[in-house]
PyMOL Python script that loads the backbone (N, CA, C, O; Angstrom):
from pymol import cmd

cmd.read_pdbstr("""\
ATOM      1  N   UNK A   1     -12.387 -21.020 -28.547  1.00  0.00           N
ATOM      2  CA  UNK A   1     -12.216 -19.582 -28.450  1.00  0.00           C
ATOM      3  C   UNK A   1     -13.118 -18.994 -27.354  1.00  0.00           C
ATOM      4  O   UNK A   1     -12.729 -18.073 -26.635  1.00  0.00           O
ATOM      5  N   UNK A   2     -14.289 -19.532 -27.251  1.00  0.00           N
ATOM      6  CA  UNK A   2     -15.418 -19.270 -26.238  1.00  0.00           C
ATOM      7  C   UNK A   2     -14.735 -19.154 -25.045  1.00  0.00           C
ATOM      8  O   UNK A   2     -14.578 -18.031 -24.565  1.00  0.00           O
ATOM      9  N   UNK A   3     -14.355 -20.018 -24.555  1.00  0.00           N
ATOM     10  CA  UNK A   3     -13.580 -21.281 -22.915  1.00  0.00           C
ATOM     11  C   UNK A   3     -12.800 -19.879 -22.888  1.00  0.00           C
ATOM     12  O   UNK A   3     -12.940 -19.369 -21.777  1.00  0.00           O
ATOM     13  N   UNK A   4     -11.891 -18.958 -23.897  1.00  0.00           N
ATOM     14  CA  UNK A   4     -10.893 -18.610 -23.478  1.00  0.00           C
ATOM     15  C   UNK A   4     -11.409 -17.013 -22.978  1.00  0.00           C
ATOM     16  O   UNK A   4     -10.632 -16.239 -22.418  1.00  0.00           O
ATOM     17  N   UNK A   5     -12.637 -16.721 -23.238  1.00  0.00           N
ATOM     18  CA  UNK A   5     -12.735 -15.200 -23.253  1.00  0.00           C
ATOM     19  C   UNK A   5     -13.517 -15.355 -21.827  1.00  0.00           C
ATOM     20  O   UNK A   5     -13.556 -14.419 -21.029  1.00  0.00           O
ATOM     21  N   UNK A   6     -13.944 -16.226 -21.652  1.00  0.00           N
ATOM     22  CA  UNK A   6     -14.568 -16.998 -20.215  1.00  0.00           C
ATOM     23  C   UNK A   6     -13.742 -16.417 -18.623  1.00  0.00           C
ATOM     24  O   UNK A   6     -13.985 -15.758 -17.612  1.00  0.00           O
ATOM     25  N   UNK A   7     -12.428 -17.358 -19.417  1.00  0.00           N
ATOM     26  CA  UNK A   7     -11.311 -17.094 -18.696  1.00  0.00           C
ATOM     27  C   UNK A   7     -10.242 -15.844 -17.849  1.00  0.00           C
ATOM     28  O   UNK A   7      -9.463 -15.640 -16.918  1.00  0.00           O
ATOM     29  N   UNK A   8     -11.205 -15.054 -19.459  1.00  0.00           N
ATOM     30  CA  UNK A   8     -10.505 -13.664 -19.137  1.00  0.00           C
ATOM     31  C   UNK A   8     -11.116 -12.557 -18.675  1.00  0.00           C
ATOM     32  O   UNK A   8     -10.662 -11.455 -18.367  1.00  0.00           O
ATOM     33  N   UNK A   9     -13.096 -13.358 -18.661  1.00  0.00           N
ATOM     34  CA  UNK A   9     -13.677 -12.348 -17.386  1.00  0.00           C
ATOM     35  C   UNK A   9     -13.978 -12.443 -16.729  1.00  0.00           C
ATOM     36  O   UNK A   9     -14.672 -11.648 -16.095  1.00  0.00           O
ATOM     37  N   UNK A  10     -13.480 -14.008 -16.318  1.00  0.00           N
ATOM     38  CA  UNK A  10     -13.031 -14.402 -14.614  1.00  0.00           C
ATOM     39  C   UNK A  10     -12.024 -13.933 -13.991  1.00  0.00           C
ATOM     40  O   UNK A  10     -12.108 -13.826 -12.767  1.00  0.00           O
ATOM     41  N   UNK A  11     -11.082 -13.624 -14.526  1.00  0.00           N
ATOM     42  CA  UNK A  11      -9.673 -13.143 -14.222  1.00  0.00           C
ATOM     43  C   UNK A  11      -9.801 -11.524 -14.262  1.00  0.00           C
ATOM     44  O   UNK A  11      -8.798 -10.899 -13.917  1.00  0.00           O
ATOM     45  N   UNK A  12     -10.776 -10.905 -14.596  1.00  0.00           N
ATOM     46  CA  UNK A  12     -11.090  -9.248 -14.122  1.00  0.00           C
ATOM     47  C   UNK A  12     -11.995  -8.998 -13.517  1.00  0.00           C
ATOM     48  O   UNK A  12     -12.304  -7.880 -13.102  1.00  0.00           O
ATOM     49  N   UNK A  13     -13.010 -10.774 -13.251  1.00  0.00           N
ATOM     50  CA  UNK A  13     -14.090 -10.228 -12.088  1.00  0.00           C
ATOM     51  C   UNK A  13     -13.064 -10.410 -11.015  1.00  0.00           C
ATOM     52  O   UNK A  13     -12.871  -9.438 -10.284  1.00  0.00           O
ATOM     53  N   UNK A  14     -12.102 -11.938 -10.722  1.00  0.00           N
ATOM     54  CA  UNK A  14     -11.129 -12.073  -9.715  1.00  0.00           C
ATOM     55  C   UNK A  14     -10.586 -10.121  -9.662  1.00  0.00           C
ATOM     56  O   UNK A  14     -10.813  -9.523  -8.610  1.00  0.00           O
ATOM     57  N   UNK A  15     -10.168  -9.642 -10.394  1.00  0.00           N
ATOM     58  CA  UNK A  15      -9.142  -8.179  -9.633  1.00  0.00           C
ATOM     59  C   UNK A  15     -10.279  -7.910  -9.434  1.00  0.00           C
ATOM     60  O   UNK A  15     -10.087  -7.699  -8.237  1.00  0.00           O
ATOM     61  N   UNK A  16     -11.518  -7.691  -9.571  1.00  0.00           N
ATOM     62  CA  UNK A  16     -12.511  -6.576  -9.584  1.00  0.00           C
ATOM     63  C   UNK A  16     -12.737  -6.660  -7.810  1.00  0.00           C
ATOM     64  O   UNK A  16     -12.604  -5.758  -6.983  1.00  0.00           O
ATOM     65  N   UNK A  17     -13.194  -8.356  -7.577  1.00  0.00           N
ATOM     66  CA  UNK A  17     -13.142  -8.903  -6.547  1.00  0.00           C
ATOM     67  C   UNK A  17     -12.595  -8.644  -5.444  1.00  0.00           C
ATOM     68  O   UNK A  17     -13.111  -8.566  -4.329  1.00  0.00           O
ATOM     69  N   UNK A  18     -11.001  -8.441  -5.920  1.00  0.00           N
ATOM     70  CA  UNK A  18     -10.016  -8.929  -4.983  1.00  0.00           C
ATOM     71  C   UNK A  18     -10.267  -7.391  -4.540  1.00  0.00           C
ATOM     72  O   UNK A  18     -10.578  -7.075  -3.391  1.00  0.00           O
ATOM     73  N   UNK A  19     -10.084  -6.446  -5.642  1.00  0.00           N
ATOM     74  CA  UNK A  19      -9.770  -4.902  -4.923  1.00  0.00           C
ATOM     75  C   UNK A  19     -10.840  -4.440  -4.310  1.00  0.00           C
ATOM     76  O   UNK A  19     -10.552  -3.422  -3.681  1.00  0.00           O
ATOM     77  N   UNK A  20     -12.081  -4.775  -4.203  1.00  0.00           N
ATOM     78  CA  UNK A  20     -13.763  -4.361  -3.914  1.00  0.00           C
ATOM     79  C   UNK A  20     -13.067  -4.490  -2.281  1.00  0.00           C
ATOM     80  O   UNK A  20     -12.861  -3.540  -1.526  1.00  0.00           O
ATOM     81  N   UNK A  21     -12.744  -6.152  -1.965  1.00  0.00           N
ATOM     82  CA  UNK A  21     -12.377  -6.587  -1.192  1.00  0.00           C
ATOM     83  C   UNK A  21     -11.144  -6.137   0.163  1.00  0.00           C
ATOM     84  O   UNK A  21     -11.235  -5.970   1.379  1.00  0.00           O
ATOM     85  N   UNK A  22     -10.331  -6.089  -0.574  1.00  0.00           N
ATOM     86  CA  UNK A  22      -9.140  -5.156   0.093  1.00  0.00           C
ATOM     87  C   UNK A  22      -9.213  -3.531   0.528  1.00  0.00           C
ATOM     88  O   UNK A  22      -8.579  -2.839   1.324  1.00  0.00           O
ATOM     89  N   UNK A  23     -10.470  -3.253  -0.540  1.00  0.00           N
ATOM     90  CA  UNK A  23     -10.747  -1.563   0.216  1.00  0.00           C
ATOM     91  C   UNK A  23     -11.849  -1.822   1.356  1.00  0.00           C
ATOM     92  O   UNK A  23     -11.885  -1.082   2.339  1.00  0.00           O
ATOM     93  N   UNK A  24     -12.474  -2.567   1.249  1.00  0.00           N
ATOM     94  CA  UNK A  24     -13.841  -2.668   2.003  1.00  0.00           C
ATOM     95  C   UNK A  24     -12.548  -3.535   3.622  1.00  0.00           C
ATOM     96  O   UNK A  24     -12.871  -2.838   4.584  1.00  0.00           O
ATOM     97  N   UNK A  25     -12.137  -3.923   3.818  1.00  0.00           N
ATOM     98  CA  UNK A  25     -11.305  -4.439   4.879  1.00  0.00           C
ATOM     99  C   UNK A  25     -10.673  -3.057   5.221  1.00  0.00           C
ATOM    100  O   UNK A  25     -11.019  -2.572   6.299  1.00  0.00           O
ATOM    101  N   UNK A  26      -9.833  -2.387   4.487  1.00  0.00           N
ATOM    102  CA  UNK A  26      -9.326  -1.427   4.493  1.00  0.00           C
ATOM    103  C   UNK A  26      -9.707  -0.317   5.794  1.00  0.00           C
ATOM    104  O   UNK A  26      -9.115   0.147   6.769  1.00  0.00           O
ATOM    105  N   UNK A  27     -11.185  -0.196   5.111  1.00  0.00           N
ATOM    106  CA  UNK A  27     -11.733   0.938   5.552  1.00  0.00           C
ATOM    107  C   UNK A  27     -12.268   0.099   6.811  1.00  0.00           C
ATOM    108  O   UNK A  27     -12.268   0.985   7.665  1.00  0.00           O
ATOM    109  N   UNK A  28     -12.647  -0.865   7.348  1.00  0.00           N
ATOM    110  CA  UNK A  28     -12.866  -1.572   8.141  1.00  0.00           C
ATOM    111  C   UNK A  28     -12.175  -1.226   9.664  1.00  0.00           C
ATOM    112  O   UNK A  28     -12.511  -0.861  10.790  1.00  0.00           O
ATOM    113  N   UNK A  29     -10.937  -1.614   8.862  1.00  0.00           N
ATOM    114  CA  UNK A  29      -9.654  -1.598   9.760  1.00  0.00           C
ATOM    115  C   UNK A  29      -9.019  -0.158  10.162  1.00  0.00           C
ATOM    116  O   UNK A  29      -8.332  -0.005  11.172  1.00  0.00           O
ATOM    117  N   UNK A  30      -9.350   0.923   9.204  1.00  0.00           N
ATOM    118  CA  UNK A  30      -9.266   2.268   9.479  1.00  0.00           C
ATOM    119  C   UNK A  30     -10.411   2.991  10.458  1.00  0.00           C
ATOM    120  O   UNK A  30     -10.095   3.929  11.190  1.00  0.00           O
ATOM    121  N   UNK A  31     -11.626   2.522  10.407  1.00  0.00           N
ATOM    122  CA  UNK A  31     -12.509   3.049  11.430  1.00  0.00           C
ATOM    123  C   UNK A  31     -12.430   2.495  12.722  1.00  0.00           C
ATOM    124  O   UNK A  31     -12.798   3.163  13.688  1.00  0.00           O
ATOM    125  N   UNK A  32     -11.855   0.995  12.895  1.00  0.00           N
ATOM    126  CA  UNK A  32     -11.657   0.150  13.888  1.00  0.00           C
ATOM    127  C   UNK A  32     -10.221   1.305  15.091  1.00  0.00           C
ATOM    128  O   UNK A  32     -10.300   1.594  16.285  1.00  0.00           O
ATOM    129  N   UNK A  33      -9.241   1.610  14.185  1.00  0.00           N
ATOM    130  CA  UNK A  33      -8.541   2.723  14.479  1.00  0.00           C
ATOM    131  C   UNK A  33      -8.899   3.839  14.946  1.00  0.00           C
ATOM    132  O   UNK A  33      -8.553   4.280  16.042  1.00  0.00           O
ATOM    133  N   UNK A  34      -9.768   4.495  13.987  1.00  0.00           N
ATOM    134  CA  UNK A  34     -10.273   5.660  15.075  1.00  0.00           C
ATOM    135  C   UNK A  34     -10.973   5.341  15.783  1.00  0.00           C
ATOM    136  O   UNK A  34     -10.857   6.141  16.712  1.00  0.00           O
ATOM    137  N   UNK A  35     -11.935   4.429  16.092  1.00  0.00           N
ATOM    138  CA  UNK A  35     -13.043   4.608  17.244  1.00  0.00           C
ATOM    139  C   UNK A  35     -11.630   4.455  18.684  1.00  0.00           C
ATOM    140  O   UNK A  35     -11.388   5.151  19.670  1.00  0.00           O
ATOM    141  N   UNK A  36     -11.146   3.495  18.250  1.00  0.00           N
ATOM    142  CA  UNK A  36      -9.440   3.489  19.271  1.00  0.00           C
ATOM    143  C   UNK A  36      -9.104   4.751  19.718  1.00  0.00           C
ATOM    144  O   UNK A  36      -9.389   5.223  20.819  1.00  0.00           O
ATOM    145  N   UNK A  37      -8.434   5.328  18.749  1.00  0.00           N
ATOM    146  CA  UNK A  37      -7.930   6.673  18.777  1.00  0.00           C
ATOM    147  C   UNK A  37      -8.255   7.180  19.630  1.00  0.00           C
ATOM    148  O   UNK A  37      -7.732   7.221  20.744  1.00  0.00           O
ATOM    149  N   UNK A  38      -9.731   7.942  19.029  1.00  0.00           N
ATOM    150  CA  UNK A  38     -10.978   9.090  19.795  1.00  0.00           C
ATOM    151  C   UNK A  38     -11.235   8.388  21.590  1.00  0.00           C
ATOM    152  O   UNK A  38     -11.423   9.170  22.522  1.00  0.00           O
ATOM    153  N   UNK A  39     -11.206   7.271  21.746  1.00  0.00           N
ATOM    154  CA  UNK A  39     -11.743   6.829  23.021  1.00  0.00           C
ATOM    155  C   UNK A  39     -10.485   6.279  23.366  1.00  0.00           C
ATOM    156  O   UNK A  39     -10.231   5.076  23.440  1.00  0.00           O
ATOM    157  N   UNK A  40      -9.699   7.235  23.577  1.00  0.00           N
ATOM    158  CA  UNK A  40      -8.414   6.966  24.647  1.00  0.00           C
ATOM    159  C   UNK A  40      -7.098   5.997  24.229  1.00  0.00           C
ATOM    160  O   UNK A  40      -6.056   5.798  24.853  1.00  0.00           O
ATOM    161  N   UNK A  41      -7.524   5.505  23.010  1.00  0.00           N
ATOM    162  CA  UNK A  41      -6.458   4.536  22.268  1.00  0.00           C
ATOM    163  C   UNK A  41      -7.004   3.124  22.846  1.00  0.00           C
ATOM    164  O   UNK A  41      -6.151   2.274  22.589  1.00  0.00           O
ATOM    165  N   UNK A  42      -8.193   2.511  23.585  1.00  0.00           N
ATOM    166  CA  UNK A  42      -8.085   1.640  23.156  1.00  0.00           C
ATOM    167  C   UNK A  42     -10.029   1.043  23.198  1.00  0.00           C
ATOM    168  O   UNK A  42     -10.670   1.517  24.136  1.00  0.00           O
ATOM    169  N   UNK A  43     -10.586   0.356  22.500  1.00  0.00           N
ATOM    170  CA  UNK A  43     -11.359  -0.398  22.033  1.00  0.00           C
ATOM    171  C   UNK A  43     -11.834  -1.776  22.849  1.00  0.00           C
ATOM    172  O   UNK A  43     -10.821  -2.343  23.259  1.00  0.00           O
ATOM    173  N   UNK A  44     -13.145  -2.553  23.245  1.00  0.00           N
ATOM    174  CA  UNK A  44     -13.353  -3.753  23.139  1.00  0.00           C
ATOM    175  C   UNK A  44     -14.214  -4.064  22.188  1.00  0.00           C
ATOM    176  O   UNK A  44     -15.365  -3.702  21.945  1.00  0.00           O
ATOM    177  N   UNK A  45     -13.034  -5.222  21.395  1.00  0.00           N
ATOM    178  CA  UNK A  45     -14.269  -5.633  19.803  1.00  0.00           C
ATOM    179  C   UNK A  45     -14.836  -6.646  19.812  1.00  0.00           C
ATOM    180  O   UNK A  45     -14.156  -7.532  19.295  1.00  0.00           O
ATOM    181  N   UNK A  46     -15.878  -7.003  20.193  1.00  0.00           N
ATOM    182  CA  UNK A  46     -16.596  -8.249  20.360  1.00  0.00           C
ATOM    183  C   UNK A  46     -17.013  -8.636  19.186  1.00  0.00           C
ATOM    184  O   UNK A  46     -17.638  -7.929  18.396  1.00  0.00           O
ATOM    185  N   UNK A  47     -16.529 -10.321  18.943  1.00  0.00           N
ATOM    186  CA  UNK A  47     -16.462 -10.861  17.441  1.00  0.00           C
ATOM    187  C   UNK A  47     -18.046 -12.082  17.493  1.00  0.00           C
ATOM    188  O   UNK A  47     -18.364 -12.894  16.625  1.00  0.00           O
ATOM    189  N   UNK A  48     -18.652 -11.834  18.624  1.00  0.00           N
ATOM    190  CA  UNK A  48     -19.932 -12.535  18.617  1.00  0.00           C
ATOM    191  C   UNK A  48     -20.764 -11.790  19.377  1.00  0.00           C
ATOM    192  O   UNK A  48     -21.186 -12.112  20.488  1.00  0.00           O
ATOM    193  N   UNK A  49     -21.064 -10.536  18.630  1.00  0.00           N
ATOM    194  CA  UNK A  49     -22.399 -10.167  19.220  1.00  0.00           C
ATOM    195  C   UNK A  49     -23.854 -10.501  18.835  1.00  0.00           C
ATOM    196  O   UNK A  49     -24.911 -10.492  19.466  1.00  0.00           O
ATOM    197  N   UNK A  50     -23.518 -10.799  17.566  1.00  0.00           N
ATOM    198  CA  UNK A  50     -25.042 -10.902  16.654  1.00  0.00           C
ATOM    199  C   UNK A  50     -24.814 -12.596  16.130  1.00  0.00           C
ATOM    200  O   UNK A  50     -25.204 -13.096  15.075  1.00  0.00           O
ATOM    201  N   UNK A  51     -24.016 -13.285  17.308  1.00  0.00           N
ATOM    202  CA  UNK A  51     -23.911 -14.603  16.139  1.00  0.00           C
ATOM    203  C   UNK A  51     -22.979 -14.604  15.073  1.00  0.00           C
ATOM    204  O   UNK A  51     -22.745 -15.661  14.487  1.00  0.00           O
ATOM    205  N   UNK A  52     -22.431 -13.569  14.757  1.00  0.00           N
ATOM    206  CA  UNK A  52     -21.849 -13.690  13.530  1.00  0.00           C
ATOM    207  C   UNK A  52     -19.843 -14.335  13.544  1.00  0.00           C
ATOM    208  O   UNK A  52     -19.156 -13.974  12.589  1.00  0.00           O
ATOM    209  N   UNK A  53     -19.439 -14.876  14.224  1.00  0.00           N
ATOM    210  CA  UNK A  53     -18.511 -15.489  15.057  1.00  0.00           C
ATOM    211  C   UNK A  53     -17.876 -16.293  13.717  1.00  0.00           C
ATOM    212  O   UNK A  53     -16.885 -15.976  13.060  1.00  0.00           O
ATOM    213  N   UNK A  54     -18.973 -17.685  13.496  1.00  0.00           N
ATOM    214  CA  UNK A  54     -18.759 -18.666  12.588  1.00  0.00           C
ATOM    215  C   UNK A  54     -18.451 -18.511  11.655  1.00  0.00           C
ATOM    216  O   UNK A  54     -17.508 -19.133  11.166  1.00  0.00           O
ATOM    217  N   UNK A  55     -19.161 -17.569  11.004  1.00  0.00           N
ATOM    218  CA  UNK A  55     -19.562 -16.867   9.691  1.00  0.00           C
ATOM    219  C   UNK A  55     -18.457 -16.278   9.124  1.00  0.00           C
ATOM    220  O   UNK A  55     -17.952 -16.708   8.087  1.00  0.00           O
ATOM    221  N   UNK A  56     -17.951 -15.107   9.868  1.00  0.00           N
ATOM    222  CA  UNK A  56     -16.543 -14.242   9.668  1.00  0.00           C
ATOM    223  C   UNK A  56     -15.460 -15.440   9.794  1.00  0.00           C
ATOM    224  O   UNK A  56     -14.397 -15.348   9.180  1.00  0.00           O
ATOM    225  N   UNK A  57     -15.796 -16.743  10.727  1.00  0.00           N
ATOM    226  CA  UNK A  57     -14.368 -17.050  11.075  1.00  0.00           C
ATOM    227  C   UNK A  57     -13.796 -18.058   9.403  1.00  0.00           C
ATOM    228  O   UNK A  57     -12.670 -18.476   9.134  1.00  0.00           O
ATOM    229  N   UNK A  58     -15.284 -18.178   8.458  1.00  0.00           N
ATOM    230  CA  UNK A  58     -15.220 -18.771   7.344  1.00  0.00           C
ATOM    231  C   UNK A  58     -14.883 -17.867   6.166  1.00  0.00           C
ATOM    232  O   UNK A  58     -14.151 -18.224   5.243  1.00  0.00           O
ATOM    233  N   UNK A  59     -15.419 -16.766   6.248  1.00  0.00           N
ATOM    234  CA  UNK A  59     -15.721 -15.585   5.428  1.00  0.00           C
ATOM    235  C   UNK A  59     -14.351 -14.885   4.838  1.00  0.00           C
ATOM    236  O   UNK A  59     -14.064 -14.678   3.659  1.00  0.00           O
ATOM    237  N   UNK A  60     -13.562 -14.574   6.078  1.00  0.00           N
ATOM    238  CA  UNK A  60     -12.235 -13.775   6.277  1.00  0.00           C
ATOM    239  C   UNK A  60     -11.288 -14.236   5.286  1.00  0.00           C
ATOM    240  O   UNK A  60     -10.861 -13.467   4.424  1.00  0.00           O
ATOM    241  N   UNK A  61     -10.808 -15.884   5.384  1.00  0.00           N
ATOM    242  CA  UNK A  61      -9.777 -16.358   4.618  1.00  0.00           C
ATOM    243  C   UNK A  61     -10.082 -16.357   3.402  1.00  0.00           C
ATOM    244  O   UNK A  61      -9.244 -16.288   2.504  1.00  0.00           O
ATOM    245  N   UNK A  62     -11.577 -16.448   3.189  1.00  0.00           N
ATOM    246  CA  UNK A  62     -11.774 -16.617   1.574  1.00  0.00           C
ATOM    247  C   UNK A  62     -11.734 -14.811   1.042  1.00  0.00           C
ATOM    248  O   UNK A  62     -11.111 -14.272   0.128  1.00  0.00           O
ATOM    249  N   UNK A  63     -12.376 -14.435   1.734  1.00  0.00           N
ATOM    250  CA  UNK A  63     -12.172 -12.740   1.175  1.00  0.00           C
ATOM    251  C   UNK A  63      -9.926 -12.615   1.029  1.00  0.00           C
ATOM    252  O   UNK A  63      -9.270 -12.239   0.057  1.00  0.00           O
ATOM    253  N   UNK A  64      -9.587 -12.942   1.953  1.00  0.00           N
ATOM    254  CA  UNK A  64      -8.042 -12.822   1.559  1.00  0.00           C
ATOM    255  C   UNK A  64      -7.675 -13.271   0.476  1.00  0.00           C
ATOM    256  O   UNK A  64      -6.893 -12.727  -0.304  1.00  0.00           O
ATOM    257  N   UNK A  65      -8.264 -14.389   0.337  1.00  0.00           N
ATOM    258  CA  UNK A  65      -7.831 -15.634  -1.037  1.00  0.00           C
ATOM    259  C   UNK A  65      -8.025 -14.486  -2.313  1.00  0.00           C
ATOM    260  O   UNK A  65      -7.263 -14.202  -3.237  1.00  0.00           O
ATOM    261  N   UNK A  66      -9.261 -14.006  -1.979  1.00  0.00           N
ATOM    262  CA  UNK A  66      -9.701 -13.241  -3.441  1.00  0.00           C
ATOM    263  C   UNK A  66      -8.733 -11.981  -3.204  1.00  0.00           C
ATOM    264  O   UNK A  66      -8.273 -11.736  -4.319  1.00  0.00           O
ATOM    265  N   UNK A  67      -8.351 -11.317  -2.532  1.00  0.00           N
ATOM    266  CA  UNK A  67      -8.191 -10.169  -2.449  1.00  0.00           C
ATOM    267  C   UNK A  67      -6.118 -10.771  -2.904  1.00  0.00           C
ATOM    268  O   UNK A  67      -5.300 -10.021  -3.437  1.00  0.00           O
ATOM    269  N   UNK A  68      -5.934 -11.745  -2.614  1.00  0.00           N
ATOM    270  CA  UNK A  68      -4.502 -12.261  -2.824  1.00  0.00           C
ATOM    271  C   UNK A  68      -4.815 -12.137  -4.612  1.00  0.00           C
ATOM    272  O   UNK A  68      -4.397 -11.344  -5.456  1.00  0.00           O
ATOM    273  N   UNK A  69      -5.617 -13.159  -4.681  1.00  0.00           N
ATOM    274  CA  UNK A  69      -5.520 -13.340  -6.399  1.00  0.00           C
ATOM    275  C   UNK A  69      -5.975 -12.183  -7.470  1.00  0.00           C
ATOM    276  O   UNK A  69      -5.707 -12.200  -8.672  1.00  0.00           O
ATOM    277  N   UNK A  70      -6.548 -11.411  -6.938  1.00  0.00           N
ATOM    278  CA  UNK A  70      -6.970 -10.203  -7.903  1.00  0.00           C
ATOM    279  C   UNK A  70      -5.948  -9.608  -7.703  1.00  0.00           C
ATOM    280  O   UNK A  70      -5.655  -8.970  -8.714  1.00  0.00           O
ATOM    281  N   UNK A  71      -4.964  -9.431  -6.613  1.00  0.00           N
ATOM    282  CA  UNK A  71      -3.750  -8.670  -6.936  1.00  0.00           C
ATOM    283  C   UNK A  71      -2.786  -8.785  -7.205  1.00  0.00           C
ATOM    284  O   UNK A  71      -1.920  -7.911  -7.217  1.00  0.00           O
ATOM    285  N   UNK A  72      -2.630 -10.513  -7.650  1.00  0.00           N
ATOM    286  CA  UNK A  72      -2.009 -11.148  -8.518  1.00  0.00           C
ATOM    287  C   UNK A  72      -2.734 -11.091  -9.994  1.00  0.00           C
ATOM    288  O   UNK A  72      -1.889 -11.050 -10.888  1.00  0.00           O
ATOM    289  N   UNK A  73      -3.871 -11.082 -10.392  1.00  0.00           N
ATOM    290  CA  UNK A  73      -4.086 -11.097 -12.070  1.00  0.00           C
ATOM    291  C   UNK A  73      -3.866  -9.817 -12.135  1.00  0.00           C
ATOM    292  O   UNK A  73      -3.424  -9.613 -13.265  1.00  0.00           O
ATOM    293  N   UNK A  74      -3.949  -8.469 -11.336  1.00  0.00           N
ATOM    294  CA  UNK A  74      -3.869  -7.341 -11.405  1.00  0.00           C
ATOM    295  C   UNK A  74      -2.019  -6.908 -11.728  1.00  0.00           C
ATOM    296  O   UNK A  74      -1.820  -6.156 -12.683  1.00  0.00           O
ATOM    297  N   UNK A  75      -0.950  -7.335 -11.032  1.00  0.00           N
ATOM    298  CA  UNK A  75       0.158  -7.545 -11.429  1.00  0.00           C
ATOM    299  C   UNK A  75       0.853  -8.066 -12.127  1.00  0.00           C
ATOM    300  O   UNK A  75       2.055  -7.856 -12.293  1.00  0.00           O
ATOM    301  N   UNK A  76      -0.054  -9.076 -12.802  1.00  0.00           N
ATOM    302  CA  UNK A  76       0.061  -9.579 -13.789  1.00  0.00           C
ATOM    303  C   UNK A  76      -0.173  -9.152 -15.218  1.00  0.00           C
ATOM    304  O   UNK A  76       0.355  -9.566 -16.250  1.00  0.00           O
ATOM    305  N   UNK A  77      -1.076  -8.242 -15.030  1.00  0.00           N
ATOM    306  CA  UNK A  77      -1.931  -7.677 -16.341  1.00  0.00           C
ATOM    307  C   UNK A  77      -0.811  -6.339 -16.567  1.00  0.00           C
ATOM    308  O   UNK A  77      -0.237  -6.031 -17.611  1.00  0.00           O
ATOM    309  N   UNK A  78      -0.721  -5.678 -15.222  1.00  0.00           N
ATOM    310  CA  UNK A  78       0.201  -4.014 -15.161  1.00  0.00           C
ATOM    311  C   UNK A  78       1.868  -4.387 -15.564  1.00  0.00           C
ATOM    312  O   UNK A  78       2.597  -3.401 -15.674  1.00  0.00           O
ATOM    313  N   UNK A  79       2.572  -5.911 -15.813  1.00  0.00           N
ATOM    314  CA  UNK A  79       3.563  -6.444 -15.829  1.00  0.00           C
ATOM    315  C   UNK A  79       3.782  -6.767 -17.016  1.00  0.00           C
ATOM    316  O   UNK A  79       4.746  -6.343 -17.653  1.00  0.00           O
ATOM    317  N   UNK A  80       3.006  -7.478 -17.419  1.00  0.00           N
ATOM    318  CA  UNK A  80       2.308  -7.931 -19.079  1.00  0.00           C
ATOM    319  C   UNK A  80       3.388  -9.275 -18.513  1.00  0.00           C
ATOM    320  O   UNK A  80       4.455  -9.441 -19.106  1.00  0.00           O
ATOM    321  N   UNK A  81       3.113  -9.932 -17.666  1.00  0.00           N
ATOM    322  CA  UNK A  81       3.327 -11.309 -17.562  1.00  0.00           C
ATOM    323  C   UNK A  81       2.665 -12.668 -18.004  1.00  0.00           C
ATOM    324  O   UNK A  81       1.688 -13.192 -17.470  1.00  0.00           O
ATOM    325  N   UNK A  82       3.203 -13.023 -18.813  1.00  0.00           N
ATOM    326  CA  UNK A  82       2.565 -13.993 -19.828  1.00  0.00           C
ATOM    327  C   UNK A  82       2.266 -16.007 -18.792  1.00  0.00           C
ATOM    328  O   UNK A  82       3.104 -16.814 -18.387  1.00  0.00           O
ATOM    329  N   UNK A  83       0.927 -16.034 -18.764  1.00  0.00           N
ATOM    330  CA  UNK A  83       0.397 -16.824 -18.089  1.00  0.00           C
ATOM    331  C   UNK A  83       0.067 -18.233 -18.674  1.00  0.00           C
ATOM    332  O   UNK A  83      -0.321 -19.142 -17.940  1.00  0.00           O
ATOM    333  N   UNK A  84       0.246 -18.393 -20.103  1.00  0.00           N
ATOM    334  CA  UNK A  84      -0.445 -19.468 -20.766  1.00  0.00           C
ATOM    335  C   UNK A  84      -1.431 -19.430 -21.519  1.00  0.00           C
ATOM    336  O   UNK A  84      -1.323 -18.993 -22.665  1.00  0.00           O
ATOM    337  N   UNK A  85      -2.722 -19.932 -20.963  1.00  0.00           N
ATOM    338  CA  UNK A  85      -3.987 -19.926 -21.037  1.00  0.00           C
ATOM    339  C   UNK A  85      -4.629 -18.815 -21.159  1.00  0.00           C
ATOM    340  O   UNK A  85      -5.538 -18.825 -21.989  1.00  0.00           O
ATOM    341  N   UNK A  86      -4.412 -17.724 -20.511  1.00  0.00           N
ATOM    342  CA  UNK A  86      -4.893 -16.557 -20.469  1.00  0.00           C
ATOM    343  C   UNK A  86      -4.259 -15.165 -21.316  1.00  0.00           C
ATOM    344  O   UNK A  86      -4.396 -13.949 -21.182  1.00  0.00           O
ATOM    345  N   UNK A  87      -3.614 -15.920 -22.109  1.00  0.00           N
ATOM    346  CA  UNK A  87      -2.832 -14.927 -23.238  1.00  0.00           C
ATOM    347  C   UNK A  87      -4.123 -14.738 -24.318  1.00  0.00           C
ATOM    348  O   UNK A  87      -5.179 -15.371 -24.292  1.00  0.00           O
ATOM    349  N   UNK A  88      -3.716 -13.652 -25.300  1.00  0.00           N
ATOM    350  CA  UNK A  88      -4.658 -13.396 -26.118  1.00  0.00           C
ATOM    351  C   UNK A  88      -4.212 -13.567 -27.242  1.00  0.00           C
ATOM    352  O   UNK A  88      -4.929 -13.384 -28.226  1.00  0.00           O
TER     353      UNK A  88
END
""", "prot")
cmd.dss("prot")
cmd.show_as("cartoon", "prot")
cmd.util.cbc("prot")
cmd.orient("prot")
């Protein structure tokens, strides 16, 4: 019974995760826009100024991964789609 309640606040830290995730890109990608905008429509974004190159180029897919699966347990939960393991 333990294993299973485990399960089920991994699966709302995953949405908690995923959506933290998807707004924080969000807004990322919305300021990346205006600085565009305001300065003539267009931008140079340099992806290694501070070193940080490697880091993001590891960082990015796994933030998607989470931001994929929290909005899958999240559609899942708003669906009442029955998963197995994670039923109550």
């Amino acid at each position: 019974m333990r294993k299973r309640n485990i399960l089920i606040d991994m699966r709302r830290f995953m949405m908690l995760a995923g959506f933290m995730f998807s707004v924080g890109y969000s807004i990322l990608l919305y300021i990346t826009f205006l600085f565009a905008f305001f300065n003539g429509g267009s931008i140079l974004v340099l992806v290694n100024s501070f070193g940080e190159m490697w880091f993001e180029f590891f960082l990015i897919p796994v933030v998607l991964f989470f931001s994929v699966l929290g909005l899958y347990f999240f559609l899942c939960d708003m669906f009442k789609i029955k998963r197995g393991v994670y039923e109550q």
